[in-house]
C-alpha positions in Angstrom: 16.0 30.9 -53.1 12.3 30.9 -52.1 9.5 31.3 -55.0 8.1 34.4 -53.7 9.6 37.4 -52.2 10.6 37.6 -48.3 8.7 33.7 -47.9 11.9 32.7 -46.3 14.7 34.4 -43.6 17.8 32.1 -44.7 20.1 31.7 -47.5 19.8 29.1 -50.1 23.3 28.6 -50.2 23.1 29.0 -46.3 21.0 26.1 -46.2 23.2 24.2 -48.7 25.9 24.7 -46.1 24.3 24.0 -42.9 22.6 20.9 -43.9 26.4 19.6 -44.8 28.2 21.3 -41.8 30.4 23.5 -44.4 32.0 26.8 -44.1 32.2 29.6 -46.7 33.9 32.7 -47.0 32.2 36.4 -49.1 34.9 38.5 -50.1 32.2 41.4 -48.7 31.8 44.1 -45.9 27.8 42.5 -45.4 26.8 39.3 -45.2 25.7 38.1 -48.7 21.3 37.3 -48.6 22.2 33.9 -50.3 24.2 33.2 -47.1 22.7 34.6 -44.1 21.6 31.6 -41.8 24.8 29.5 -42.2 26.6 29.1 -38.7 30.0 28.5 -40.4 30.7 31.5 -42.6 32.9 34.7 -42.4 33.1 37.8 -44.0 36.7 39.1 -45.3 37.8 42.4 -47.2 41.3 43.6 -48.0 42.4 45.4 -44.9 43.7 49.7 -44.9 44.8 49.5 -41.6 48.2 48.0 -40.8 48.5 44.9 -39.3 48.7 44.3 -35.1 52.0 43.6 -33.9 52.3 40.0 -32.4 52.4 41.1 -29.0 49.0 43.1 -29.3 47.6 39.8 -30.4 49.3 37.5 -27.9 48.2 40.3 -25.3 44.5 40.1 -26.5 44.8 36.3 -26.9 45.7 35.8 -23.3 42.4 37.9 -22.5 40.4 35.9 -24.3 42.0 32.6 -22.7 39.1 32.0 -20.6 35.9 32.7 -23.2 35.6 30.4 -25.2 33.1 32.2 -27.9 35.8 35.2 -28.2 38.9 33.1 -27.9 37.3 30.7 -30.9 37.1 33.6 -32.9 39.7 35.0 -33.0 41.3 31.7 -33.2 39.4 31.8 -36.5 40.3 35.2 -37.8 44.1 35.1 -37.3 43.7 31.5 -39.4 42.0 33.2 -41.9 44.6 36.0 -41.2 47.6 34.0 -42.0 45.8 32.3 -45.2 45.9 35.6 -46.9 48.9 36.4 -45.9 50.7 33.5 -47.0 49.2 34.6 -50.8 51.4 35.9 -53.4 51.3 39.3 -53.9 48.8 40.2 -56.9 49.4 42.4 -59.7 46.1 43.3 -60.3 43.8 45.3 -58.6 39.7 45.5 -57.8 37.9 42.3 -58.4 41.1 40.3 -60.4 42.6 40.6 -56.4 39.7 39.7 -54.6 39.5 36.7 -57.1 42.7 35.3 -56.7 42.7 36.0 -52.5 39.0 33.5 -52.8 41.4 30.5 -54.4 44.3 30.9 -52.0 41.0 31.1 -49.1 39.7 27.8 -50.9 42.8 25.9 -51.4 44.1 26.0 -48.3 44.3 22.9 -46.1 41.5 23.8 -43.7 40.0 26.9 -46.1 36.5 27.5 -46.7 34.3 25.5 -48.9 32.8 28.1 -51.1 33.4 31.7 -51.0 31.4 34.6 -52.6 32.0 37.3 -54.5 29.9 40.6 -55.8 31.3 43.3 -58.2 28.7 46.3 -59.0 29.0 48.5 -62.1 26.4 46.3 -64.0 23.5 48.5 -63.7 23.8 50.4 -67.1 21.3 53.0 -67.7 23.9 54.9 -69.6 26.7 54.4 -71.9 26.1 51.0 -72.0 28.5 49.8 -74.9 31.4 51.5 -73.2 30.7 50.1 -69.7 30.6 46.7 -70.9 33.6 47.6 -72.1 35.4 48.1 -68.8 33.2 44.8 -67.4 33.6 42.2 -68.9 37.0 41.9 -69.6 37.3 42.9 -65.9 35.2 39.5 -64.8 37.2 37.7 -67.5 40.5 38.8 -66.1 38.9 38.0 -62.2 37.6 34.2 -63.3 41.5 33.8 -65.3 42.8 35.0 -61.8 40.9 32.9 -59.6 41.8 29.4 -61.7 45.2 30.5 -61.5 44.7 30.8 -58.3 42.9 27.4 -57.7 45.7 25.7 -59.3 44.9 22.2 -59.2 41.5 22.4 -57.4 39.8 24.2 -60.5 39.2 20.6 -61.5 36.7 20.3 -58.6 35.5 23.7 -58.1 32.2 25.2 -60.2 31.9 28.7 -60.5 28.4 30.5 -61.2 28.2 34.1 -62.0 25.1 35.4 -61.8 23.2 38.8 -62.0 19.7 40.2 -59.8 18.2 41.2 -62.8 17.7 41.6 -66.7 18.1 44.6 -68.2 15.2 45.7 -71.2 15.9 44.5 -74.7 15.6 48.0 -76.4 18.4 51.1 -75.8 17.3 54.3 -74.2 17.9 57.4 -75.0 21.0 57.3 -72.9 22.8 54.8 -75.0 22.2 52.4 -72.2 19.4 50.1 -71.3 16.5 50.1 -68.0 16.0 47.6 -65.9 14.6 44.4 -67.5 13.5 40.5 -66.5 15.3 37.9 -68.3 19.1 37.6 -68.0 22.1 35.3 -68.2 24.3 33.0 -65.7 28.0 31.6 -66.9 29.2 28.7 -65.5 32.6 27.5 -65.4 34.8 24.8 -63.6 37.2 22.1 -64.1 33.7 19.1 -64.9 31.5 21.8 -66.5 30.9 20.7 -70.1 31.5 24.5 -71.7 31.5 25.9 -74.9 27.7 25.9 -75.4 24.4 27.9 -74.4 21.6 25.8 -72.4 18.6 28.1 -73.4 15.1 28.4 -75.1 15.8 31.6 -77.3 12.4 33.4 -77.2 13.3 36.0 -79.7 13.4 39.6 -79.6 10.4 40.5 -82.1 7.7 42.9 -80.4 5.4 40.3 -80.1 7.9 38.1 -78.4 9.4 40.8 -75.5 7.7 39.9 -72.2 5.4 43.7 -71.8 7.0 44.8 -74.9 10.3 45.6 -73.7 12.2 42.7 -71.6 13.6 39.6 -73.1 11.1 36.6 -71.6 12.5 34.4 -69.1 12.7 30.8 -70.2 14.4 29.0 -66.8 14.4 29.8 -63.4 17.7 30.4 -62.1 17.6 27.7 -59.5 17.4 25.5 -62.5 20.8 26.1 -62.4 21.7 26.2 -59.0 20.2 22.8 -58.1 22.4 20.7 -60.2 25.6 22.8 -58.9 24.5 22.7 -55.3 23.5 18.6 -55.9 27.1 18.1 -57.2 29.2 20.2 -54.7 27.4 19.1 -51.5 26.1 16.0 -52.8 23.1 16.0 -51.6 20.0 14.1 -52.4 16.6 15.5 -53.6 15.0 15.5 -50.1 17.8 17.9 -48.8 17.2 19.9 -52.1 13.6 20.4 -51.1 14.4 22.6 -48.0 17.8 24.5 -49.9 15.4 25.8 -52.7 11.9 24.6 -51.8 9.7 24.6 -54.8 12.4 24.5 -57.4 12.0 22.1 -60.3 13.4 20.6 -63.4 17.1 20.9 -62.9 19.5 22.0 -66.0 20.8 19.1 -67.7 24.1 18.7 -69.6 26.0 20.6 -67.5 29.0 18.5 -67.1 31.3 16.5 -69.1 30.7 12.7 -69.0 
């Protein structure tokens, strides 16, 4: 979230969530960058293991009777335990599951505020028209499943999918493409104003590539992020200073009047 590599040790979403006392869930192993620093948020991944009987847990609760630290937490994870338990089974499998397990997390009566998701496979040095492929219908089918699984709190929710990095505008000899500068963010949610591209097309000729060889960046992402973030959390522009310091001119026309 910072203008410069490493300037800053927390999250901007982190931020976003401590200034405004929220929790989050990411549907990861690790902590996500964007939210290291929050106090409130949990990591969660689809367990192999099968699941403790209920007197193992009564056993270890009664352990943890006196500590309050432990006995919070795994007040917290058996909560978070029975959330995802109480989902209906899902038919699909990869990211279409973890989707759909993030809307029954963020529907739920005392669920997280946001939760975060990551899916790799993006990185196409190779085969790049077959890959996509497999991809994007993939994320299509996982944003389908998760407003399914929203139900009727898609009409608040804003989801942003977003990438690290470009790739280069011009196809290897691998039939895939390097790694690049400028790339693209989707937005969707029940108030975003869709069906339309927010951009300053820079064009493709030689002249126009940023080097030669990478489509030129025309927005900084947090252009994005700052109206989502000022919506969501409403916040005002002196709490946006310190959640993505030195970010300016937020997107406009983002959402439906």
């Amino acid at each position: 979230g910072g203008d410069r590599p490493f300037v800053l040790s927390t999250g901007w979403l982190a931020r976003a969530l401590q200034a405004t006392q929220q929790t989050a869930v990411a549907m990861t192993p690790a902590m996500p960058l964007a939210l290291r620093g929050a106090d409130r948020t949990n990591t969660w991944t689809p367990s192999r293991r099968p699941n403790k009987s209920q007197d193992t847990l009564d056993r270890i609760a009664a352990m943890y009777a006196d500590d309050v630290p432990l006995a919070s937490a795994l007040a917290q994870a058996t909560e978070q335990q029975d959330r995802s338990m109480s989902a209906e089974p899902s038919t699909g499998g990869g990211l279409t599951a973890l989707a759909k397990q993030a809307g029954t997390f963020l529907s739920a009566p005392r669920g997280p505020r946001v939760a975060w998701l990551e899916v790799g496979g993006w990185d196409t040095h190779s085969q790049q028209t077959a890959r996509l492929g497999r991809m994007l219908p993939a994320l299509d089918e996982a944003l389908a499943g998760l407003r399914e699984s929203l139900s009727v709190h898609w009409a608040t929710t804003t989801v942003l999918v977003m990438t690290e990095f470009g790739r280069s505008a011009s196809v290897n000899g691998s039939q895939g493409t390097d790694h690049g500068t400028a790339g693209v963010a989707f937005v969707a949610g029940g108030q975003v104003a869709g069906g339309q591209v927010l951009t300053d097309w820079p064009g493709l000729g030689r002249n126009q590539l940023l080097d030669g060889r990478d489509l030129r960046p025309t927005r900084d992402i947090r252009s994005i992020i700052i109206p989502i973030v000022q919506r969501q959390f409403q916040l005002g522009t002196g709490v946006m200073s310190t959640v993505l310091p030195g970010a300016t001119q937020p997107l406009d026309n983002l959402w439906r009047v």
